[in-house]
N, C-alpha and C positions, 0 to 999 in steps of 0.2 A: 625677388621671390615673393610671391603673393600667399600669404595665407587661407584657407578657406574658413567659412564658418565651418561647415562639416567636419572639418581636421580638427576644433580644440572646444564645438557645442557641448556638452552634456546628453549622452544617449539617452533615449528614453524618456515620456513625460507621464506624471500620472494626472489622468482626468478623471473626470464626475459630471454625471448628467446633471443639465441643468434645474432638475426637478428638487434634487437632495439637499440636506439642511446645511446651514453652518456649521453645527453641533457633526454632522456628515467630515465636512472637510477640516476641522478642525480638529479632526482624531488621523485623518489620515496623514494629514503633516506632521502631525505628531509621531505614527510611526513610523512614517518615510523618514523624516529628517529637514524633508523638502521647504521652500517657504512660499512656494505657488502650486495650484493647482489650475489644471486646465479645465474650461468646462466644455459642456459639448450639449448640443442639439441634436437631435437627431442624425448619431455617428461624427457630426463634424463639429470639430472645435468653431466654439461661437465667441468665446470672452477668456477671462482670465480671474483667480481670484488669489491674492497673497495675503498674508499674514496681517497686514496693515491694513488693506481690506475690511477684515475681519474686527481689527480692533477698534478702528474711526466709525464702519459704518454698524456695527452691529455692539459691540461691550459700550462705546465712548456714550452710544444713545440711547442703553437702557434695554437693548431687544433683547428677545427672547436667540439663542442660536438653534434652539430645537424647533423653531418655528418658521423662520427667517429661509424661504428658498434660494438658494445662487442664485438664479436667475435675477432677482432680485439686486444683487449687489455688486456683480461682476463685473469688472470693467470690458466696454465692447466699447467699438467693435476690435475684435483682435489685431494686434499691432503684431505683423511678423515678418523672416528675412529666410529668402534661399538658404539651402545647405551652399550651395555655389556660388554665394555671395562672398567678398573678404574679408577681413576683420576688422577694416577701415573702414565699411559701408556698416557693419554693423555695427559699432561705436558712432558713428555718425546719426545713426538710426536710433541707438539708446537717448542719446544727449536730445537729440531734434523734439524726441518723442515725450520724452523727461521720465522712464521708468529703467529697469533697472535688469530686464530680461524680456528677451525676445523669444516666442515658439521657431522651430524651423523646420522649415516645410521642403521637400525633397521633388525632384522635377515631378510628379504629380500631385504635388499638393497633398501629397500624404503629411503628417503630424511627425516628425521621426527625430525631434531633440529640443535642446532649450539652449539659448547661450546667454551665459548674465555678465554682470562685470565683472565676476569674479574668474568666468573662465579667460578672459580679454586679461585678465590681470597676469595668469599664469600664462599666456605666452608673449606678455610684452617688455620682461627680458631677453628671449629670444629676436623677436623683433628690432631692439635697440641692437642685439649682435648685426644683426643681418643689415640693416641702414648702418653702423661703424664702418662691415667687412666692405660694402657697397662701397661707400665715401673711399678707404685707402684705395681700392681697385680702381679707382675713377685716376685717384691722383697717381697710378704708378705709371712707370716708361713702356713704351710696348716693346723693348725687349729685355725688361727686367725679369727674375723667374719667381715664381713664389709656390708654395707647398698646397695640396689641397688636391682638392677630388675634380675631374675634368668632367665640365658641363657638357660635352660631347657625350664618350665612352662609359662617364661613371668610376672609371677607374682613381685609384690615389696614385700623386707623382707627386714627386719635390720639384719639378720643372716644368710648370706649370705659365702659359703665356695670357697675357688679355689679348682676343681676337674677336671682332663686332662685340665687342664689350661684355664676353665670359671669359671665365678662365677655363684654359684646355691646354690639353698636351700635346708636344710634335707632332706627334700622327696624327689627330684627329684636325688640326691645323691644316697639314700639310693634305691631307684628303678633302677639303674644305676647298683647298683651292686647286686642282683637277679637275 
């Protein structure tokens, strides 16, 4: 079972032209909650700006934040991962990259979410389920029965078979092989 990014990204991103101040984006994380802001060029996301951003390149040296454009400070060029990418490509992509959120871009290259580590955090107890349930299925008899919902039909049965390597029920089994 592959995960997508799509399925566990963060909907929605807020941007800011890149024209707008520090002092700009630094009110708006503040009442998002958020800890990046996307910026944008003429309509299309061009860079990125976070919190850290903000504090290395603009408080640590003394600038002014009501002075200081994005543009200016943004990290570019944009580092980002399909909605239709999995969650392995995009952990791959976090660590390669060394930051800590991805934008995600939807089959036209529209802007339509964020995925950080934090959302990769919340489903990779799920994921440790899913590689467990995988490994026992590998090692069971193919005519042992075990409980669960048929990769066929969908339906739940307590008699449940591995066949090409799902679990599925008599019927959808035995239709399988007709």
């Amino acid at each position: 079972m592959e995960i997508k990014v799509g399925q566990c990204m963060t909907i929605g991103v807020y941007t800011l032209p890149a024209d707008k101040t520090v002092q700009d984006a630094s009110k708006l994380l503040k009442k998002t909650g958020v800890g990046s802001v996307i910026i944008t060029q003429k309509g299309k996301a061009k860079g990125i700006i976070t919190e850290r951003d903000i504090v290395c390149k603009v408080v640590a040296e003394g600038k002014d934040p009501k002075k200081v454009k994005l543009k200016n400070i943004m990290s570019r060029p944009l580092k980002v991962i399909k909605a239709s990418d999995t969650v392995e490509t995009a952990a791959s992509a976090l660590r390669a990259n060394k930051v800590k959120r991805l934008p995600v871009l939807d089959k036209k290259g529209r802007l339509v979410g964020i995925i950080t580590e934090g959302d990769l955090l919340r489903v990779y107890p799920g994921i440790v389920d899913v590689i467990l349930e995988t490994a026992s299925l590998r090692d069971s008899k193919p005519n042992e029965y075990m409980a669960g919902v048929c990769a066929s039909c969908g339906c739940f049965s307590e008699e449940l078979r591995m066949d090409q390597g799902k679990l599925k029920c008599d019927e959808c089994i035995e239709e399988s092989e007709i």
